[in-house]
VEXVEX-433281 format. One line per field, with one value per residue (C-alpha): residue number from 1; chain; z, x, y. Coordinates in pm, 1 decimal. Layout:
<nodes>
n <- NUM, ...
chain <- A, ...
pz <- Z, ...
px <- X, ...
py <- Y, ...
</nodes>
This chain:
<nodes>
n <- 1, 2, 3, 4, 5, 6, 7, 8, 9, 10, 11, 12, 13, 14, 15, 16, 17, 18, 19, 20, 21, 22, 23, 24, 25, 26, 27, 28, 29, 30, 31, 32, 33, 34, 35, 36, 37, 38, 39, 40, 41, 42, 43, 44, 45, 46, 47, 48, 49, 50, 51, 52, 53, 54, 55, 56, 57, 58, 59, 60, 61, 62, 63, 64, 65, 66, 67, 68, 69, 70, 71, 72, 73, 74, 75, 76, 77, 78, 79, 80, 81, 82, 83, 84, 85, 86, 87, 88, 89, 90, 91, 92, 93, 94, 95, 96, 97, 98, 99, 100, 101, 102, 103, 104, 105, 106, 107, 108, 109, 110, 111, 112, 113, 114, 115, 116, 117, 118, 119, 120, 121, 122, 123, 124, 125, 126, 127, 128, 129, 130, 131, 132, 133, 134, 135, 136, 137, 138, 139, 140, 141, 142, 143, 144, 145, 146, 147, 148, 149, 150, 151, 152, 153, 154, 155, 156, 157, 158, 159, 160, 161, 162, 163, 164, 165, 166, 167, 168, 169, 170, 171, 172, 173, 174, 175, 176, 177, 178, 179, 180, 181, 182, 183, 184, 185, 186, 187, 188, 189, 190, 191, 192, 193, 194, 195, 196, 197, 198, 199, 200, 201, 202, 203, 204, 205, 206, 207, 208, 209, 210, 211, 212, 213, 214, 215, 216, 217, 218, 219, 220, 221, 222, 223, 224, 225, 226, 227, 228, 229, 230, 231, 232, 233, 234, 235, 236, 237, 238, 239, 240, 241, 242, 243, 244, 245, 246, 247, 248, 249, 250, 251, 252, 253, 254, 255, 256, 257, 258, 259, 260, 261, 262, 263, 264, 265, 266, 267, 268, 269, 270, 271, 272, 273, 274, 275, 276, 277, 278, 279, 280, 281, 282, 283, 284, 285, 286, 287, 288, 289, 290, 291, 292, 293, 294, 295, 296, 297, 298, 299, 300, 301, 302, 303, 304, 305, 306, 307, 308, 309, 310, 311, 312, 313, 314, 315, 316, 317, 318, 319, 320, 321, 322, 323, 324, 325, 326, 327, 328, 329, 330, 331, 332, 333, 334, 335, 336, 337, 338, 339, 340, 341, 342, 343, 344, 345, 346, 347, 348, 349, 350, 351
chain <- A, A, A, A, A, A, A, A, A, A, A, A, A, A, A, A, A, A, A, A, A, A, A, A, A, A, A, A, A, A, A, A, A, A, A, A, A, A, A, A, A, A, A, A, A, A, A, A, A, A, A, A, A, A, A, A, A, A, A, A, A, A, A, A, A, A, A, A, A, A, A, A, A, A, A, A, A, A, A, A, A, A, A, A, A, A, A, A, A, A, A, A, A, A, A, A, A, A, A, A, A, A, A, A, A, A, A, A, A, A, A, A, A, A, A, A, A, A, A, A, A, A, A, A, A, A, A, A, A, A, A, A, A, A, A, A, A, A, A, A, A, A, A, A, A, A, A, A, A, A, A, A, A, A, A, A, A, A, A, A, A, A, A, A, A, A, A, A, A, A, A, A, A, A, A, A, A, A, A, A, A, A, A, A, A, A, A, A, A, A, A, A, A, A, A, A, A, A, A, A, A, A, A, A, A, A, A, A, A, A, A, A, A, A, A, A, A, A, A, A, A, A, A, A, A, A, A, A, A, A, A, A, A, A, A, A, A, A, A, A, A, A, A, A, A, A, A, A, A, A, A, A, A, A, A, A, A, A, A, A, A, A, A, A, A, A, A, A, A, A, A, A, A, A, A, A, A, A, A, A, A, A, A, A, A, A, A, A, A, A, A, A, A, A, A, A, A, A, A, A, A, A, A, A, A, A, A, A, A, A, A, A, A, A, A, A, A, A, A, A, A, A, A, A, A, A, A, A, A, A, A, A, A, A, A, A, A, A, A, A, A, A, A, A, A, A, A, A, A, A, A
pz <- -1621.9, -1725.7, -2051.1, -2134.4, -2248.0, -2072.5, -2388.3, -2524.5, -2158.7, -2074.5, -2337.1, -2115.6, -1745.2, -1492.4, -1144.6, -874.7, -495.9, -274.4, -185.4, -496.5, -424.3, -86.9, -6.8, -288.5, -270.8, -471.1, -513.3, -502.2, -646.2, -315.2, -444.3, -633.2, -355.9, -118.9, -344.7, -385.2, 33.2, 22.1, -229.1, -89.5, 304.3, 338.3, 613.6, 491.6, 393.1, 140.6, 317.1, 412.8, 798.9, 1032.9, 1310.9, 1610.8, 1446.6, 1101.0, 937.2, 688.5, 812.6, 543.0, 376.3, 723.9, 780.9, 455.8, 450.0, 819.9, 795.2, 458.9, 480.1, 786.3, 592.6, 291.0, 545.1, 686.8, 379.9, 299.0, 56.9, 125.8, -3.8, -90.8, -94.2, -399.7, -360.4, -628.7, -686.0, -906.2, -1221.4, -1590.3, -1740.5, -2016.5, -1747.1, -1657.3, -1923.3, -1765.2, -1419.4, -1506.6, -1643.5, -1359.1, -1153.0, -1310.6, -1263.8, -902.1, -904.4, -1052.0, -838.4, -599.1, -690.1, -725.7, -413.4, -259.3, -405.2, -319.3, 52.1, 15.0, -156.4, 96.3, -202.3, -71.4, -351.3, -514.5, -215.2, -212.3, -581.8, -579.5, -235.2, -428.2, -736.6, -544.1, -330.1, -322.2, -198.0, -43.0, 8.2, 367.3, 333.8, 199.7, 437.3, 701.4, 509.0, 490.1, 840.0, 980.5, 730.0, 842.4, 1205.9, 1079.2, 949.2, 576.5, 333.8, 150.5, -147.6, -241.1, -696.1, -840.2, -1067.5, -1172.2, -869.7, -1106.4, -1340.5, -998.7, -904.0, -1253.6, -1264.3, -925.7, -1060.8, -1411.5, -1175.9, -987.1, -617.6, -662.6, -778.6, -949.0, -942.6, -803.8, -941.1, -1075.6, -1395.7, -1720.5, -1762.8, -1545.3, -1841.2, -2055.5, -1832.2, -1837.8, -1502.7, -1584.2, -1372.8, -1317.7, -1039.9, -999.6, -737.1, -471.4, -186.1, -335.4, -264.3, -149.0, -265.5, -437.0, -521.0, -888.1, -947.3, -974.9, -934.0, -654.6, -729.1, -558.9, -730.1, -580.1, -645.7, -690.6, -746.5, -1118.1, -1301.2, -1617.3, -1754.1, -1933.8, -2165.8, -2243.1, -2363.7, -2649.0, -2746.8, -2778.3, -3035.6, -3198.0, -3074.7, -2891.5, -2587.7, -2812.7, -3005.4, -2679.7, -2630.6, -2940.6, -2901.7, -2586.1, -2750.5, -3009.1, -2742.9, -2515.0, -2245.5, -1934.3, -2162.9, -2499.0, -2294.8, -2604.9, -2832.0, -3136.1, -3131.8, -3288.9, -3195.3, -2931.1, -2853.9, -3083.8, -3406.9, -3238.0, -3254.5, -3603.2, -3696.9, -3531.0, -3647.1, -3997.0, -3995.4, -3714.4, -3554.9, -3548.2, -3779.2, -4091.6, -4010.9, -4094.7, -4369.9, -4506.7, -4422.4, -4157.0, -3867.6, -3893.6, -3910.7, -3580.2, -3399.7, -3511.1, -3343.4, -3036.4, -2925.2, -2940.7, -2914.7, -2555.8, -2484.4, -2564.7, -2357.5, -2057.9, -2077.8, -2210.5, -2010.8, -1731.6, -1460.0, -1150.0, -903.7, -735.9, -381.1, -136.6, 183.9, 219.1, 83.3, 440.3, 639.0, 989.2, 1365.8, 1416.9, 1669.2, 1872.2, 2032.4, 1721.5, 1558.8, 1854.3, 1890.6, 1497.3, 1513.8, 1829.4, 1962.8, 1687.0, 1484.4, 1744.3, 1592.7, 1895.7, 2089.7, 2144.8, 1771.2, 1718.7, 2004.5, 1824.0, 1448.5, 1607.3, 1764.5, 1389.1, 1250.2, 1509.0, 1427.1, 1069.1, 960.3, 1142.5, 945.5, 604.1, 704.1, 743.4, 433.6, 292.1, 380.2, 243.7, -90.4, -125.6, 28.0, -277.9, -544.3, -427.2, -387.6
px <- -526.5, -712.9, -653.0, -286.3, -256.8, 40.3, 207.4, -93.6, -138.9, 221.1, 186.1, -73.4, -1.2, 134.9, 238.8, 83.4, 134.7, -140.5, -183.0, -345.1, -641.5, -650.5, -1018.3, -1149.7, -1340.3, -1180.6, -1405.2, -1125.7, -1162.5, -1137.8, -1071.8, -799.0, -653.8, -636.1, -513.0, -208.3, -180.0, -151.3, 113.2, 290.6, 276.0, 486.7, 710.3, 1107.5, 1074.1, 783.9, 500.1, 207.9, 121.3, -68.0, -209.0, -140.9, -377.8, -188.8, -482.4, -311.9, -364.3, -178.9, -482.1, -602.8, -297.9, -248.6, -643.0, -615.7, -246.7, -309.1, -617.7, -513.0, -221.5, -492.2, -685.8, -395.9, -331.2, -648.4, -800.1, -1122.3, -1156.5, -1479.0, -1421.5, -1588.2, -1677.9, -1739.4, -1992.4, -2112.5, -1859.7, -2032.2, -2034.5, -1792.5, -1536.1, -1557.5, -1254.3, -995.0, -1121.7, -1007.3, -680.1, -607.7, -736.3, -439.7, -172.0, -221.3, -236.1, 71.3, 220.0, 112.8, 301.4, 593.6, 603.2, 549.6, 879.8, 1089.3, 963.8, 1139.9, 1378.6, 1460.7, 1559.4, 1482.6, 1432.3, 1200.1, 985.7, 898.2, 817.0, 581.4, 446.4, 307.7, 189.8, -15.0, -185.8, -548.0, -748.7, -1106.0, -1390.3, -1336.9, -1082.1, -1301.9, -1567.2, -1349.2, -1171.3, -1534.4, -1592.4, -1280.5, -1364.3, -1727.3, -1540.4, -1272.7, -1610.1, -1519.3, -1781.2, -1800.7, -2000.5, -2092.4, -2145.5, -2397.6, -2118.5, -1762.0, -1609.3, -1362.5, -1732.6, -1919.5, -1592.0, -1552.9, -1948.5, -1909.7, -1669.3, -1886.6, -2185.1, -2010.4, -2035.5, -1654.7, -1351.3, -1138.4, -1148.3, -821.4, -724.1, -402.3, -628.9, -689.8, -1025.1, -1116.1, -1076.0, -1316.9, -1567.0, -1613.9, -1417.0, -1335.3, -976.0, -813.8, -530.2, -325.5, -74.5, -272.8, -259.8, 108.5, 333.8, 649.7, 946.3, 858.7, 1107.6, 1136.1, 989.7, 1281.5, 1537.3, 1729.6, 1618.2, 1391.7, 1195.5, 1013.1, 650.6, 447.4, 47.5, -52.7, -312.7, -514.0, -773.2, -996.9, -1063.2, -709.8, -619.9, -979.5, -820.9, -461.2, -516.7, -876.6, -1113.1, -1428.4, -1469.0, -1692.9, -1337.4, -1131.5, -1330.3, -1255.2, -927.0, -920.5, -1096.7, -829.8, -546.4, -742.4, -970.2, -1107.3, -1355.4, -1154.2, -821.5, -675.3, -706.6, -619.2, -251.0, 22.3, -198.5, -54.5, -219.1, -7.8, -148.5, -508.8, -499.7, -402.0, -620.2, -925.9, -839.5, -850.0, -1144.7, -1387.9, -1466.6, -1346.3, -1626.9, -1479.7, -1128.7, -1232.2, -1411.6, -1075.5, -865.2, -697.3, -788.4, -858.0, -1239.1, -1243.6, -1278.2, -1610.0, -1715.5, -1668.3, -2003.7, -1841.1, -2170.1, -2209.6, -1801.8, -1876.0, -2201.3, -1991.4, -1799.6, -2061.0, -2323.3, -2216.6, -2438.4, -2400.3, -2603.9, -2715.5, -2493.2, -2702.7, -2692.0, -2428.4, -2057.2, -1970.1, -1710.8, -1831.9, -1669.8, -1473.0, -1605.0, -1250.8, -1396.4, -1512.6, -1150.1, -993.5, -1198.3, -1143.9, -702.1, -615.6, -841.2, -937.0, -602.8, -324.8, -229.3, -49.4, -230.8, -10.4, 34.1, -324.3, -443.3, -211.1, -337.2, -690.7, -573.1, -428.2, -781.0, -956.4, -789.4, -743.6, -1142.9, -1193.3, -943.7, -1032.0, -1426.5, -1289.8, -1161.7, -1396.1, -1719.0, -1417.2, -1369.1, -1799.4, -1792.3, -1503.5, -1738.7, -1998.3, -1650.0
py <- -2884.1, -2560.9, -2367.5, -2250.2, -1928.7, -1832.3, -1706.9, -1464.6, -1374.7, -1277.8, -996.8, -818.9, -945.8, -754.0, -757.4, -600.8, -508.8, -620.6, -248.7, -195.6, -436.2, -263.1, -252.6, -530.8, -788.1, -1088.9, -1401.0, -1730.3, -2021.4, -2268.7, -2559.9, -2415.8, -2222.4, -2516.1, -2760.1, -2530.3, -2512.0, -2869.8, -2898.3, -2617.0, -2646.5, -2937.9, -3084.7, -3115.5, -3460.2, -3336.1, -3498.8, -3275.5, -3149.1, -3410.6, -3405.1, -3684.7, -3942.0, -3865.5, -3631.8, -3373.9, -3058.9, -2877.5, -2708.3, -2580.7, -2418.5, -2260.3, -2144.2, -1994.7, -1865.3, -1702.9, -1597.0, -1365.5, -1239.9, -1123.1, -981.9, -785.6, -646.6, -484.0, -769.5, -918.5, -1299.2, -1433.5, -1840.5, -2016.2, -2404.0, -2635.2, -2800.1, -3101.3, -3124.1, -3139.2, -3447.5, -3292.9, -3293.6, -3682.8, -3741.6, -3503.2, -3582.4, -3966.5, -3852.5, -3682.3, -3951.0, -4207.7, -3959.3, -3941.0, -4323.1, -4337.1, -4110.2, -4318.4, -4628.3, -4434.5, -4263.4, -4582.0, -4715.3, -4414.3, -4470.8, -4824.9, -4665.8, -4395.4, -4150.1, -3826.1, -3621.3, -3853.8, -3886.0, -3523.1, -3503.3, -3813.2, -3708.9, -3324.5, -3513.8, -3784.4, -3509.8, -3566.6, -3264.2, -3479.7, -3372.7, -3395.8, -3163.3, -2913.2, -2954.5, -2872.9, -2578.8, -2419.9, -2463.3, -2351.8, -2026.4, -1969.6, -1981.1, -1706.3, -1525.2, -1533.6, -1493.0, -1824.0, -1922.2, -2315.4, -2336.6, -2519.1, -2658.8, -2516.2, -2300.6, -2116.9, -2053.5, -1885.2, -1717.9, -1558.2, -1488.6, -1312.7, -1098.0, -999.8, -938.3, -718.0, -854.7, -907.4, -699.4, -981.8, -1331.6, -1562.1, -1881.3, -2041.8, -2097.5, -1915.8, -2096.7, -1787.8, -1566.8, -1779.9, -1787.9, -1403.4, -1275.0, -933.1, -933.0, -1231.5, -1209.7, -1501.1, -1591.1, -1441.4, -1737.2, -1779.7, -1497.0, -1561.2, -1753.9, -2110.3, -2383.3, -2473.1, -2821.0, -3058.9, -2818.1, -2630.0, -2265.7, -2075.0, -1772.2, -1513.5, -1521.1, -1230.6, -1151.6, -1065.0, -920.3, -949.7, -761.8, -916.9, -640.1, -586.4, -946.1, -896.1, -573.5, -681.0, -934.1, -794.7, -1080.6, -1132.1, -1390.9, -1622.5, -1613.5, -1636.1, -1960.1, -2070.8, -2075.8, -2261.6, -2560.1, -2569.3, -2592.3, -2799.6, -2713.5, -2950.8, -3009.4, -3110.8, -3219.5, -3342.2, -3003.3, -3074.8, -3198.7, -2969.0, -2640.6, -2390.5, -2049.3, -1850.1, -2083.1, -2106.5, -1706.8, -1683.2, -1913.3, -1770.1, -1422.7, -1576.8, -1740.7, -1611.0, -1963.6, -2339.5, -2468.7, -2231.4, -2310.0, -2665.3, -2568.8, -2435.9, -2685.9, -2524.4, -2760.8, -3116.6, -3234.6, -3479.4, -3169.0, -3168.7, -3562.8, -3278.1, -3111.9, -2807.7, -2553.1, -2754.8, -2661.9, -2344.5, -2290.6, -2410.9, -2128.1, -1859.2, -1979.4, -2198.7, -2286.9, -2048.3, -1892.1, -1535.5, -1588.9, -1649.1, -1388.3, -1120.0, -1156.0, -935.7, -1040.2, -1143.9, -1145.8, -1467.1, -1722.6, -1737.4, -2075.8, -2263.4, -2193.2, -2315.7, -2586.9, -2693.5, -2617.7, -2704.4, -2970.1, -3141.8, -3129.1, -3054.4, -2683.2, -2520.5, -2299.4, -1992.0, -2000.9, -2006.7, -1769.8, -1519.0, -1569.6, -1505.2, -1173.0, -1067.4, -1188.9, -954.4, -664.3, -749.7, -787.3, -446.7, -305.9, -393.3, -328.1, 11.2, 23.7, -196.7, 124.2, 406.7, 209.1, 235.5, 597.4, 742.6, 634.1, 907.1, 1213.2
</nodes>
């Protein structure tokens, strides 16, 4: 689910060319990333990519393809893994968990139904990203030689912690949570660009990488991230799913400005005192202090192994060769062009 702060955030967001990351590392939150390739890289009937013994391959696609096209354009992705959820996370993991059952049963229908349209919706909301899936998406990347990095815990938490440490630029996800978690840029739509059909409609828009500072979101409205957090538990974090009901980011800001912090908001009436039954100082320290790590070995990108990705696409999942062959000659010349850039970006710091 993640935080929504879309309409405190679209006050300071803007959009960016990938040019102007030229040269950057950004740390991305994997699971994130992938589970977007897998709703997005579809066949027309809306089912994902398979191979010949019906293995999606939709995530493998969309984490070689893209990642070569980032590369080509001067950006240097650091993949982030997740790791074991906290416990505090059990209650929107089970909610989305039903949904996708659901789906499920509903997708199953439209197949005996033969409706068309509903077969594609049902087919992106029951998509299941395994851990299968992300075993193979980190090998296929460690083949590519792309710097990945496996969390103790929350990948979006290491990404964002990456990026505050300064071993990263900017963190990438679809997510706000990023924000609360400390990354000091947040770029979103990065493995998205392009044009994206509306969901249930007929009307494509044309999707575009964004930024947000950190820094500039505390100053526009006069708060602290202990406050920022604040107001994510009010509207409802993966933590607190339900928020408190009635309470959208525009009230949760005026009411934090007011009154500093949740517990005196209470005190005055403001907000309703079952938000207390929450162990909110624990919500909060898994955003202030969540559990990351130091990455381990260099973030560097490294020279592909040509036969390992050819071994993992095209005999193991069927990807055609030529295809293949030629998205390996683009990731050759594309890592030695952004290492070039990569050693000018550290050598202008010193002119």
């Amino acid at each position: 689910m993640g935080v929504d702060l879309s309409s405190l955030v679209d006050e300071i967001k803007r959009e960016i060319q990938l040019s102007e990351i030229k040269g950057k590392k950004i740390s991305i939150d994997a699971y994130n990333a992938i589970y977007q390739f897998l709703t997005a890289i579809r066949q027309p009937d809306g089912t994902p990519l398979m191979d010949s013994s019906g293995r999606v391959t939709s995530h493998l696609s969309g984490v070689f393809y893209r990642t070569i096209s980032l590369l080509e354009e001067g950006v240097i992705p650091v993949y982030v893994f997740d790791g074991k959820p906290p416990e505090m996370k059990s209650q929107e993991l089970d909610r989305r968990r039903k949904i996708k059952e659901e789906a499920e049963k509903k997708l199953q229908k439209a197949k005996e139904e033969g409706s068309t349209r509903e077969l594609k919706k049902y087919s992106q909301m029951s998509t299941k990203l395994t851990n299968d899936m992300a075993e193979e998406s980190k090998k296929l990347l460690t083949a590519m030689g792309i710097p990945i990095v496996q969390a103790p815990s929350e990948g979006e938490a290491e990404a964002a912690y990456l990026c505050s440490s300064g071993y990263t630029w900017a963190s990438a996800s679809q997510d706000y949570d990023s924000l609360l978690f400390g990354a000091k840029r947040l770029v979103r739509n990065l493995t998205l660009t392009g044009k994206r059909k509306l969901p249930n409609k007929d009307i494509y828009v044309e999707i575009k990488p964004e930024i947000i500072e950190l820094n500039d979101l505390l100053n526009k409205y006069g708060i602290n991230r202990e406050q920022l957090v604040d107001i994510g538990i009010l509207i409802g974090t993966d933590y607190d799913p339900e928020g408190i009901k009635g309470i959208g980011s525009k009230t949760a800001l005026r009411i934090i400005k007011k009154y500093g912090t949740i517990e005196k908001a209470v005190e005055k009436g403001e907000v309703p005192k079952y938000i207390l039954d929450l162990d909110l100082e624990k919500i909060r320290s898994l955003f202030l202090k969540p559990d990351v790590n130091n990455p381990e070995g260099s973030l560097e990108l490294t020279d592909p192994n040509k036969d390992e990705i050819i071994n993992i696409l095209v005999n193991e999942h069927n990807f055609n060769a030529d295809r293949v062959n030629n998205g390996i000659e683009r990731l050759i010349k594309g890592i030695k062009d952004t290492k070039g850039l990569s050693r000018q970006t550290g050598l202008d710091q010193w002119f």
